[in-house]
C-alpha positions in Angstrom: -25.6 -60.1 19.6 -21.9 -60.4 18.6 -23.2 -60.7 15.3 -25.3 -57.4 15.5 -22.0 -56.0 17.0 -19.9 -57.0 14.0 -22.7 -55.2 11.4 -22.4 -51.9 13.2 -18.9 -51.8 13.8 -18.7 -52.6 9.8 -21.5 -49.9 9.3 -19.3 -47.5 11.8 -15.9 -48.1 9.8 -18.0 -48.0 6.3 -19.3 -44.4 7.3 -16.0 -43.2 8.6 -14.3 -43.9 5.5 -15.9 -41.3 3.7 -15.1 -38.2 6.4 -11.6 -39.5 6.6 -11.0 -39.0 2.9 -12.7 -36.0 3.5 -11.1 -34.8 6.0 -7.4 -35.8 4.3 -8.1 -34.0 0.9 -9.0 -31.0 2.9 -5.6 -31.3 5.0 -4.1 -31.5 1.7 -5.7 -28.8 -0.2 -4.7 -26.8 3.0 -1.4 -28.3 2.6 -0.8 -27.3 -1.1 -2.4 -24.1 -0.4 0.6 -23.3 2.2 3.4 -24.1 0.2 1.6 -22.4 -2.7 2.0 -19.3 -0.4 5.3 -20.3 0.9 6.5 -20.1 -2.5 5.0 -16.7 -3.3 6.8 -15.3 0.0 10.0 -16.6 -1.0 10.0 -15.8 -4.7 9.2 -12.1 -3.3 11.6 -12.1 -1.0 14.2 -13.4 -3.6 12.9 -10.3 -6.2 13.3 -7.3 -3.5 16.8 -8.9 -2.4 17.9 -8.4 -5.9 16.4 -5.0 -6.5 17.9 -4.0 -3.2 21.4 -5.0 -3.8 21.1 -3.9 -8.2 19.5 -0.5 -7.2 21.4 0.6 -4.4 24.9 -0.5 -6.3 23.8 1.5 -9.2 23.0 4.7 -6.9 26.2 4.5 -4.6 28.2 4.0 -8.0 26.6 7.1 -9.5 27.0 8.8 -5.9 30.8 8.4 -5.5 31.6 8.7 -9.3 29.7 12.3 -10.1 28.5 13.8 -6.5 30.8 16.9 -5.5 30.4 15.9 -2.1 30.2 12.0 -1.9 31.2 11.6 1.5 29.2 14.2 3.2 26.0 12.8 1.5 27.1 9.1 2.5 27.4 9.6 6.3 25.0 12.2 6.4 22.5 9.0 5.0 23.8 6.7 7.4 22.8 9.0 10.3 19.4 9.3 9.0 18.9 5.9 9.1 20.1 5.4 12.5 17.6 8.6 13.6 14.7 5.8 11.7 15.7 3.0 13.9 15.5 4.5 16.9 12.1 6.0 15.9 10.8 2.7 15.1 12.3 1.1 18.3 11.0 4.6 20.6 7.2 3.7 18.7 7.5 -0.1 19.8 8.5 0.9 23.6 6.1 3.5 24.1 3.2 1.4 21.7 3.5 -2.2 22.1 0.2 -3.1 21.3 0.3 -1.0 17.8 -0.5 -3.7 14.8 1.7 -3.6 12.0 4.2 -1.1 13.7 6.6 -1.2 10.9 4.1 -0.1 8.3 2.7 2.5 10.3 6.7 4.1 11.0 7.7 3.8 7.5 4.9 5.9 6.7 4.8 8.1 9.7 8.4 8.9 8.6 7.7 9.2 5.2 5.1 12.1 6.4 7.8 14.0 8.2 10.9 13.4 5.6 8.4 15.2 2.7 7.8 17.8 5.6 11.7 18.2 6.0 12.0 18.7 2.5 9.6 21.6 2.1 10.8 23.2 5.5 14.6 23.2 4.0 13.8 24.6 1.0 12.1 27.4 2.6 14.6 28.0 4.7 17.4 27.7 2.0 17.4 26.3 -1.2 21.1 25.8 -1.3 20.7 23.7 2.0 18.3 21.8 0.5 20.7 20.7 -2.2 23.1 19.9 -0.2 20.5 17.8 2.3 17.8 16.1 0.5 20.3 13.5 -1.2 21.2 12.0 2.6 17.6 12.6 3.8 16.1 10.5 0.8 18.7 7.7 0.7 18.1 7.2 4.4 15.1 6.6 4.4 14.9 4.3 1.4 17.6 2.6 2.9 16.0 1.9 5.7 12.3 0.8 4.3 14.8 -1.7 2.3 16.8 -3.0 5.2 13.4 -3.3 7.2 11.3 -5.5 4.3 14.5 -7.7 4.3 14.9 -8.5 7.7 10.9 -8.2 8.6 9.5 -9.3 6.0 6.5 -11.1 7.8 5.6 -7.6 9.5 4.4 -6.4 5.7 2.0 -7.6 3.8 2.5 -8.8 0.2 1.6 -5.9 -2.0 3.1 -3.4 0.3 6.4 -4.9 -0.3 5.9 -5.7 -4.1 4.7 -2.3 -4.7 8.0 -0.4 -2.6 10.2 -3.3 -4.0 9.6 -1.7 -8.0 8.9 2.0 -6.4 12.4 1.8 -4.5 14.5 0.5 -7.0 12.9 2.8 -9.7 13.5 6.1 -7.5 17.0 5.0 -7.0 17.6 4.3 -10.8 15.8 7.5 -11.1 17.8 10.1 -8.8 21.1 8.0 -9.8 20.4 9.2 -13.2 19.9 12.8 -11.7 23.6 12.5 -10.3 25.1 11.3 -13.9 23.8 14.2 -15.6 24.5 17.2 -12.8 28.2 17.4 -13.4 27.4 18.9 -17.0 24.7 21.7 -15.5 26.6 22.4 -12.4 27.2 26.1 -13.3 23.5 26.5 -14.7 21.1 28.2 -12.4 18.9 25.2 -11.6 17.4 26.8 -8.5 14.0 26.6 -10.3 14.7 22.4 -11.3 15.2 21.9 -7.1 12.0 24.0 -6.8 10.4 20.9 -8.9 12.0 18.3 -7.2 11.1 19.6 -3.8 7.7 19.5 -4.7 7.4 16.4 -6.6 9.0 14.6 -3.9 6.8 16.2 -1.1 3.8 15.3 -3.0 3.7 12.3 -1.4 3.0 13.6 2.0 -0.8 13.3 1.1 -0.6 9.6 1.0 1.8 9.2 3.9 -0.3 11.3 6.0 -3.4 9.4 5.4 -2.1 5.3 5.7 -0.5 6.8 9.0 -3.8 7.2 9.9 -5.1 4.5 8.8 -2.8 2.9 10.7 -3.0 4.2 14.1 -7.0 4.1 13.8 -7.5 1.3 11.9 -11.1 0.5 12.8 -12.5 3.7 11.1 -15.6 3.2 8.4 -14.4 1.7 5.4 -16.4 4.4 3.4 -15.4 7.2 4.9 -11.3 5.4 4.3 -12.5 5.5 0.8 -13.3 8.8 0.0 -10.6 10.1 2.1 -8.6 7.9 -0.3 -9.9 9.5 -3.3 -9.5 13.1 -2.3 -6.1 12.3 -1.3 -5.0 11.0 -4.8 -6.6 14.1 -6.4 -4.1 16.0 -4.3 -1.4 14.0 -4.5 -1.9 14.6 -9.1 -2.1 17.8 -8.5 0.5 18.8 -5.8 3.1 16.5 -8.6 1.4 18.3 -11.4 2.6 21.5 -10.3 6.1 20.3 -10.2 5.6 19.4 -13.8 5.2 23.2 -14.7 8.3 24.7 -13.4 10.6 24.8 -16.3 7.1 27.3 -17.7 8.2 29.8 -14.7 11.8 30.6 -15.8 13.0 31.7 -19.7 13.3 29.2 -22.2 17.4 30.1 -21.9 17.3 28.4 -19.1 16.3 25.3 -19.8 19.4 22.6 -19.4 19.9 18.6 -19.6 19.3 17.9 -15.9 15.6 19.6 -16.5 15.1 17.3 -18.9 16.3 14.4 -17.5 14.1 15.0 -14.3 11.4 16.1 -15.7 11.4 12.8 -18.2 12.5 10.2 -15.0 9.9 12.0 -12.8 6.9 11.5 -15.6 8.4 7.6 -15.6 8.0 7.1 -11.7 4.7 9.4 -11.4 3.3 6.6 -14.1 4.6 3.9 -11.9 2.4 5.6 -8.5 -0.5 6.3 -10.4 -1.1 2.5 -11.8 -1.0 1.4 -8.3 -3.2 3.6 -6.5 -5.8 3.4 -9.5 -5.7 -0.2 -8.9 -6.2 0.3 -5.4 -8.9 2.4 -5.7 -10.8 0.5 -8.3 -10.7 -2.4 -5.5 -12.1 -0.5 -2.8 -15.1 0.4 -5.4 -15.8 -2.8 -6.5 -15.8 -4.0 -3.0 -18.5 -1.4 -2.0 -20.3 -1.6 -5.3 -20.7 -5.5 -4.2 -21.6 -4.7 -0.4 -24.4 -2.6 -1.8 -25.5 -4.9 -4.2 -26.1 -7.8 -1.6 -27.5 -5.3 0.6 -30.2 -5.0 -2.2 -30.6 -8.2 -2.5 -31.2 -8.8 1.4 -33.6 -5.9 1.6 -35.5 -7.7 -1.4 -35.3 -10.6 0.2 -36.6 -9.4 3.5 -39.5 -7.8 1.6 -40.2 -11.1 -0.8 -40.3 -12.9 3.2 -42.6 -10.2 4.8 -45.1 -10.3 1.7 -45.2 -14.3 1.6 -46.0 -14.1 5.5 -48.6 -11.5 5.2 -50.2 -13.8 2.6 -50.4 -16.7 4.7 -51.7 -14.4 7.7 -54.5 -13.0 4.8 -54.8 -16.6 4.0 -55.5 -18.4 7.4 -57.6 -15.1 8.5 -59.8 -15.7 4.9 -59.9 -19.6 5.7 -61.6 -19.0 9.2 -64.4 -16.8 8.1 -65.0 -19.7 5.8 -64.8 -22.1 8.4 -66.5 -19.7 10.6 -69.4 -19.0 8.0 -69.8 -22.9 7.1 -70.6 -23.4 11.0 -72.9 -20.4 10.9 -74.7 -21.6 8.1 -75.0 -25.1 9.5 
Protein backbone atom coordinates (compact mmCIF):
# COMPACT_ATOMS: atom_id res chain seq x y z
CA UNK A 1 0.00 0.00 0.00
CA UNK A 2 2.61 2.61 1.04
CA UNK A 3 4.28 1.57 -1.85
CA UNK A 4 1.20 2.15 -4.26
CA UNK A 5 1.01 5.50 -2.31
CA UNK A 6 4.63 6.54 -3.12
CA UNK A 7 3.91 5.65 -7.21
CA UNK A 8 0.90 8.02 -7.27
CA UNK A 9 2.23 10.73 -5.30
CA UNK A 10 5.40 10.40 -7.91
CA UNK A 11 2.75 10.07 -10.80
CA UNK A 12 0.85 13.28 -9.04
CA UNK A 13 4.16 15.51 -8.72
CA UNK A 14 5.25 14.09 -12.42
CA UNK A 15 1.95 15.51 -13.98
CA UNK A 16 1.96 18.65 -12.03
CA UNK A 17 5.26 19.62 -13.35
CA UNK A 18 4.12 20.18 -16.68
CA UNK A 19 1.00 22.73 -15.67
CA UNK A 20 3.30 24.52 -13.32
CA UNK A 21 5.69 25.37 -16.08
CA UNK A 22 2.80 26.07 -17.85
CA UNK A 23 1.18 28.01 -15.82
CA UNK A 24 4.68 30.12 -14.97
CA UNK A 25 5.49 30.89 -18.73
CA UNK A 26 2.00 32.12 -19.03
CA UNK A 27 2.46 34.43 -15.74
CA UNK A 28 5.50 35.51 -17.49
CA UNK A 29 4.37 36.14 -20.93
CA UNK A 30 1.60 38.14 -19.04
CA UNK A 31 4.35 39.67 -17.20
CA UNK A 32 6.46 40.92 -20.13
CA UNK A 33 3.34 41.76 -21.92
CA UNK A 34 2.66 44.47 -18.97
CA UNK A 35 5.86 46.09 -18.80
CA UNK A 36 5.79 45.96 -22.61
CA UNK A 37 2.71 48.24 -22.16
CA UNK A 38 4.07 50.02 -19.29
CA UNK A 39 6.79 51.14 -21.41
CA UNK A 40 4.58 52.25 -24.33
CA UNK A 41 2.50 54.50 -21.68
CA UNK A 42 5.47 55.99 -20.34
CA UNK A 43 7.44 56.64 -23.55
CA UNK A 44 3.94 58.50 -24.64
CA UNK A 45 3.64 60.19 -21.81
CA UNK A 46 7.38 61.37 -21.94
CA UNK A 47 6.59 62.56 -25.98
CA UNK A 48 3.24 64.70 -25.17
CA UNK A 49 5.19 66.33 -22.01
CA UNK A 50 7.71 67.52 -24.51
CA UNK A 51 5.41 68.66 -27.10
CA UNK A 52 3.44 70.34 -24.45
CA UNK A 53 6.11 72.35 -22.93
CA UNK A 54 8.15 72.96 -26.85
CA UNK A 55 4.76 73.98 -28.46
CA UNK A 56 3.22 76.08 -25.96
CA UNK A 57 6.80 77.95 -25.36
CA UNK A 58 6.99 78.64 -29.02
CA UNK A 59 3.30 80.03 -29.13
CA UNK A 60 3.43 82.27 -25.85
CA UNK A 61 6.93 83.54 -27.32
CA UNK A 62 5.32 84.37 -30.64
CA UNK A 63 2.21 85.73 -28.49
CA UNK A 64 4.01 88.29 -26.37
CA UNK A 65 6.72 89.19 -28.99
CA UNK A 66 4.18 90.15 -32.15
CA UNK A 67 0.35 90.15 -30.70
CA UNK A 68 -0.92 93.90 -30.31
CA UNK A 69 -2.78 92.87 -27.54
CA UNK A 70 -0.73 90.09 -25.55
CA UNK A 71 -2.19 90.50 -22.31
CA UNK A 72 -5.82 90.69 -23.18
CA UNK A 73 -5.46 87.41 -25.23
CA UNK A 74 -3.44 85.76 -22.21
CA UNK A 75 -6.04 86.22 -19.51
CA UNK A 76 -8.77 86.13 -21.71
CA UNK A 77 -7.29 82.14 -22.34
CA UNK A 78 -6.80 81.56 -18.84
CA UNK A 79 -10.48 82.23 -18.19
CA UNK A 80 -11.50 79.92 -20.81
CA UNK A 81 -9.88 77.28 -19.37
CA UNK A 82 -11.18 77.80 -16.05
CA UNK A 83 -14.98 77.93 -17.78
CA UNK A 84 -13.60 73.99 -19.20
CA UNK A 85 -12.81 72.82 -15.77
CA UNK A 86 -15.76 73.63 -14.24
CA UNK A 87 -17.69 72.05 -17.25
CA UNK A 88 -15.85 68.98 -16.84
CA UNK A 89 -16.19 68.95 -13.04
CA UNK A 90 -20.40 70.16 -13.57
CA UNK A 91 -20.54 66.83 -16.23
CA UNK A 92 -18.88 64.54 -13.47
CA UNK A 93 -21.42 65.84 -10.64
CA UNK A 94 -24.42 65.71 -12.58
CA UNK A 95 -23.07 62.21 -14.59
CA UNK A 96 -21.14 60.03 -12.51
CA UNK A 97 -21.64 56.94 -14.20
CA UNK A 98 -20.53 58.59 -17.80
CA UNK A 99 -17.52 56.24 -19.13
CA UNK A 100 -14.65 58.03 -20.35
CA UNK A 101 -15.98 61.56 -19.13
CA UNK A 102 -12.86 63.34 -20.07
CA UNK A 103 -13.06 62.25 -23.69
CA UNK A 104 -16.55 62.86 -24.01
CA UNK A 105 -16.00 66.95 -22.50
CA UNK A 106 -13.04 67.54 -24.57
CA UNK A 107 -15.15 66.82 -27.38
CA UNK A 108 -18.39 68.17 -26.18
CA UNK A 109 -16.41 71.43 -25.86
CA UNK A 110 -14.72 71.15 -28.83
CA UNK A 111 -18.43 71.17 -30.52
CA UNK A 112 -19.38 74.38 -28.80
CA UNK A 113 -15.80 76.37 -29.14
CA UNK A 114 -16.26 75.74 -33.32
CA UNK A 115 -19.93 76.99 -32.59
CA UNK A 116 -18.50 80.11 -30.74
CA UNK A 117 -16.35 80.83 -33.54
CA UNK A 118 -18.95 80.90 -36.22
CA UNK A 119 -21.47 82.77 -33.88
CA UNK A 120 -18.74 85.68 -33.35
CA UNK A 121 -17.96 86.10 -36.60
CA UNK A 122 -21.44 86.60 -37.54
CA UNK A 123 -21.97 88.83 -35.13
CA UNK A 124 -18.70 90.82 -35.75
CA UNK A 125 -15.76 89.94 -37.55
CA UNK A 126 -13.58 92.42 -35.71
CA UNK A 127 -14.76 90.61 -32.43
CA UNK A 128 -13.84 87.59 -33.66
CA UNK A 129 -10.21 88.79 -34.18
CA UNK A 130 -9.88 89.96 -31.14
CA UNK A 131 -11.64 86.54 -29.45
CA UNK A 132 -10.75 83.42 -31.23
CA UNK A 133 -6.85 83.70 -30.18
CA UNK A 134 -8.04 83.26 -26.16
CA UNK A 135 -10.95 80.85 -27.13
CA UNK A 136 -8.54 78.48 -29.16
CA UNK A 137 -5.54 78.61 -26.63
CA UNK A 138 -8.00 77.73 -23.90
CA UNK A 139 -9.05 75.01 -24.96
CA UNK A 140 -5.92 73.46 -26.24
CA UNK A 141 -4.49 74.37 -23.10
CA UNK A 142 -6.76 72.54 -21.32
CA UNK A 143 -6.98 69.16 -23.52
CA UNK A 144 -3.03 69.42 -22.72
CA UNK A 145 -3.11 69.97 -19.01
CA UNK A 146 -5.95 67.13 -18.92
CA UNK A 147 -3.84 64.27 -20.98
CA UNK A 148 -0.93 65.14 -18.49
CA UNK A 149 -2.58 64.82 -15.39
CA UNK A 150 -5.23 62.03 -16.59
CA UNK A 151 -3.58 60.28 -18.75
CA UNK A 152 -5.20 56.75 -17.79
CA UNK A 153 -8.73 58.37 -18.56
CA UNK A 154 -7.57 58.37 -22.56
CA UNK A 155 -6.82 55.80 -24.50
CA UNK A 156 -3.53 55.57 -26.50
CA UNK A 157 -4.17 56.82 -29.92
CA UNK A 158 -6.46 59.54 -28.75
CA UNK A 159 -3.55 61.06 -26.93
CA UNK A 160 -0.86 60.25 -29.68
CA UNK A 161 -3.05 61.68 -32.29
CA UNK A 162 -3.92 65.29 -30.19
CA UNK A 163 -0.26 65.12 -28.81
CA UNK A 164 1.14 65.79 -32.86
CA UNK A 165 -2.46 67.66 -33.76
CA UNK A 166 -1.79 70.07 -30.65
CA UNK A 167 1.61 70.88 -30.98
CA UNK A 168 1.23 71.30 -34.87
CA UNK A 169 -1.81 73.79 -34.48
CA UNK A 170 0.17 75.71 -32.00
CA UNK A 171 3.38 75.87 -34.28
CA UNK A 172 0.79 76.59 -36.85
CA UNK A 173 -1.14 79.75 -35.44
CA UNK A 174 2.24 80.90 -33.71
CA UNK A 175 3.49 81.27 -37.21
CA UNK A 176 0.15 83.21 -37.94
CA UNK A 177 1.20 85.72 -35.15
CA UNK A 178 4.97 86.21 -36.60
CA UNK A 179 3.74 87.16 -39.92
CA UNK A 180 0.58 89.56 -38.85
CA UNK A 181 2.61 92.51 -37.83
CA UNK A 182 3.71 93.02 -41.58
CA UNK A 183 -0.25 92.77 -42.97
CA UNK A 184 -1.72 94.61 -40.13
CA UNK A 185 -3.04 97.50 -42.23
CA UNK A 186 -4.15 95.06 -45.15
CA UNK A 187 -7.79 94.29 -45.27
CA UNK A 188 -7.69 90.66 -44.22
CA UNK A 189 -11.28 90.48 -43.28
CA UNK A 190 -11.66 87.85 -46.03
CA UNK A 191 -8.28 85.58 -44.52
CA UNK A 192 -10.43 85.54 -40.88
CA UNK A 193 -13.44 84.59 -43.10
CA UNK A 194 -11.05 81.34 -43.93
CA UNK A 195 -9.84 80.78 -40.73
CA UNK A 196 -13.28 80.85 -39.17
CA UNK A 197 -14.28 78.32 -41.32
CA UNK A 198 -11.42 76.12 -41.37
CA UNK A 199 -11.28 76.00 -37.76
CA UNK A 200 -15.16 75.35 -37.40
CA UNK A 201 -14.83 72.51 -39.68
CA UNK A 202 -14.19 70.38 -37.12
CA UNK A 203 -17.46 70.67 -35.51
CA UNK A 204 -18.54 67.67 -37.73
CA UNK A 205 -16.23 65.36 -35.92
CA UNK A 206 -16.73 66.81 -32.44
CA UNK A 207 -20.40 66.59 -32.80
CA UNK A 208 -20.37 62.99 -33.75
CA UNK A 209 -17.54 61.27 -31.01
CA UNK A 210 -19.75 63.38 -28.50
CA UNK A 211 -22.22 61.14 -29.48
CA UNK A 212 -20.55 58.36 -29.65
CA UNK A 213 -19.76 59.00 -26.35
CA UNK A 214 -22.81 59.65 -24.56
CA UNK A 215 -24.53 56.55 -26.49
CA UNK A 216 -21.89 54.38 -26.86
CA UNK A 217 -23.78 51.15 -27.35
CA UNK A 218 -25.24 52.24 -30.78
CA UNK A 219 -24.71 49.70 -34.01
CA UNK A 220 -21.27 49.66 -35.08
CA UNK A 221 -22.57 49.95 -38.69
CA UNK A 222 -24.68 52.58 -38.48
CA UNK A 223 -21.24 54.49 -36.22
CA UNK A 224 -19.64 53.71 -39.48
CA UNK A 225 -21.37 55.33 -42.05
CA UNK A 226 -22.15 58.19 -39.87
CA UNK A 227 -18.29 58.27 -39.71
CA UNK A 228 -17.94 58.43 -43.32
CA UNK A 229 -20.54 61.08 -44.08
CA UNK A 230 -19.00 63.08 -41.38
CA UNK A 231 -15.48 63.18 -43.03
CA UNK A 232 -17.01 64.05 -46.37
CA UNK A 233 -18.28 67.10 -44.64
CA UNK A 234 -15.68 67.78 -42.58
CA UNK A 235 -13.24 67.97 -46.54
CA UNK A 236 -15.62 69.89 -47.73
CA UNK A 237 -16.64 72.47 -45.00
CA UNK A 238 -12.17 72.95 -44.87
CA UNK A 239 -12.28 72.96 -48.65
CA UNK A 240 -14.29 75.97 -48.76
CA UNK A 241 -11.94 77.78 -46.53
CA UNK A 242 -9.31 76.94 -49.10
CA UNK A 243 -11.17 79.15 -51.78
CA UNK A 244 -11.36 82.41 -50.06
CA UNK A 245 -8.40 84.33 -51.31
CA UNK A 246 -10.64 83.36 -55.15
CA UNK A 247 -13.50 85.78 -53.51
CA UNK A 248 -11.48 89.01 -53.14
CA UNK A 249 -9.00 90.74 -56.09
CA UNK A 250 -5.77 89.40 -56.69
CA UNK A 251 -4.49 93.04 -55.02
CA UNK A 252 -5.39 91.75 -52.14
CA UNK A 253 -3.58 88.99 -51.65
CA UNK A 254 -0.88 89.52 -48.71
CA UNK A 255 1.92 87.22 -46.73
CA UNK A 256 -0.37 86.26 -43.89
CA UNK A 257 -2.82 84.59 -46.76
CA UNK A 258 -0.16 82.78 -47.75
CA UNK A 259 1.20 81.67 -44.71
CA UNK A 260 -2.22 80.37 -43.59
CA UNK A 261 -3.36 79.14 -46.42
CA UNK A 262 0.18 76.97 -46.67
CA UNK A 263 0.18 76.03 -42.51
CA UNK A 264 -3.54 75.22 -42.91
CA UNK A 265 -2.99 72.68 -46.13
CA UNK A 266 0.12 71.25 -43.64
CA UNK A 267 -2.38 70.49 -40.63
CA UNK A 268 -5.51 69.51 -42.96
CA UNK A 269 -2.81 66.68 -44.24
CA UNK A 270 -2.05 65.88 -40.74
CA UNK A 271 -6.25 65.20 -39.95
CA UNK A 272 -6.93 63.51 -42.99
CA UNK A 273 -4.05 60.64 -42.58
CA UNK A 274 -5.64 59.93 -39.28
CA UNK A 275 -9.19 59.70 -39.94
CA UNK A 276 -8.38 57.68 -43.29
CA UNK A 277 -6.57 55.34 -41.10
CA UNK A 278 -9.43 55.21 -38.90
CA UNK A 279 -11.76 54.58 -41.30
CA UNK A 280 -9.95 51.90 -43.23
CA UNK A 281 -9.97 50.00 -39.69
CA UNK A 282 -13.54 50.12 -39.20
CA UNK A 283 -13.79 48.57 -42.91
CA UNK A 284 -11.58 45.98 -42.56
CA UNK A 285 -13.16 45.09 -39.28
CA UNK A 286 -16.66 44.71 -41.04
CA UNK A 287 -15.30 43.31 -44.18
CA UNK A 288 -13.96 40.46 -41.72
CA UNK A 289 -17.32 40.21 -39.61
CA UNK A 290 -18.98 39.47 -42.89
CA UNK A 291 -16.64 37.24 -44.20
CA UNK A 292 -16.93 34.87 -41.06
CA UNK A 293 -20.49 35.32 -41.15
CA UNK A 294 -20.16 33.58 -44.67
CA UNK A 295 -18.35 31.18 -43.60
CA UNK A 296 -20.76 30.24 -40.63
CA UNK A 297 -23.72 30.35 -42.85
CA UNK A 298 -21.71 27.85 -45.13
CA UNK A 299 -20.95 26.00 -42.47
CA UNK A 300 -24.48 25.72 -41.11
CA UNK A 301 -25.55 24.66 -44.63
CA UNK A 302 -22.44 22.05 -45.18
CA UNK A 303 -24.04 20.65 -41.30
CA UNK A 304 -27.72 20.72 -42.43
CA UNK A 305 -26.86 18.78 -45.84
CA UNK A 306 -24.60 16.10 -44.08
CA UNK A 307 -27.58 15.47 -41.57
CA UNK A 308 -30.21 15.30 -44.22
CA UNK A 309 -27.91 12.67 -45.82
CA UNK A 310 -27.67 10.53 -42.90
CA UNK A 311 -31.65 10.95 -42.24
CA UNK A 312 -31.91 9.87 -46.40
CA UNK A 313 -29.49 7.30 -45.43
CA UNK A 314 -30.98 5.50 -42.35
CA UNK A 315 -34.65 6.10 -43.93
CA UNK A 316 -33.03 4.13 -47.46
CA UNK A 317 -31.29 1.44 -44.94
CA UNK A 318 -34.76 0.52 -43.42
CA UNK A 319 -36.75 -0.10 -46.50
CA UNK A 320 -33.84 -2.44 -47.22
CA UNK A 321 -34.00 -3.95 -43.93
CA UNK A 322 -37.66 -3.75 -44.18
CA UNK A 323 -37.81 -5.34 -47.73
CA UNK A 324 -35.15 -8.16 -46.77
CA UNK A 325 -37.81 -9.20 -43.95
CA UNK A 326 -40.59 -8.94 -46.45
CA UNK A 327 -38.91 -11.09 -48.85
CA UNK A 328 -37.93 -13.62 -46.23
Amino acid sequence: IESKMCDSNSNTNSDSGPMSSDNSTSTDTNTKQGQGQGKQRDTMHLTTALCFVTSTTFWLVCLFRYHPNAWYVFQNAFAILAVCFVADNTVACLAPSLKRRQVVVHYFLGWVQNLLYILLFVASPSRFEKVWTSLFFGYYLFTWIMMLTQKAEFFFMFRLFYTIHHASAFFVTGSWMIVSPCCFLDDNVFIYRGIVIWLSAEIWNDGLNTFRGIWPKTDKNVLRRMKTVVFVMERIHRSIAYFQPLTVPATQHNTLMWVVLGTGLWNDTLDVSFQLKSLCKHYREAKQQSEEKRRGSHLEVEVAVEEKEEVMTRNATAETESDIVLDA
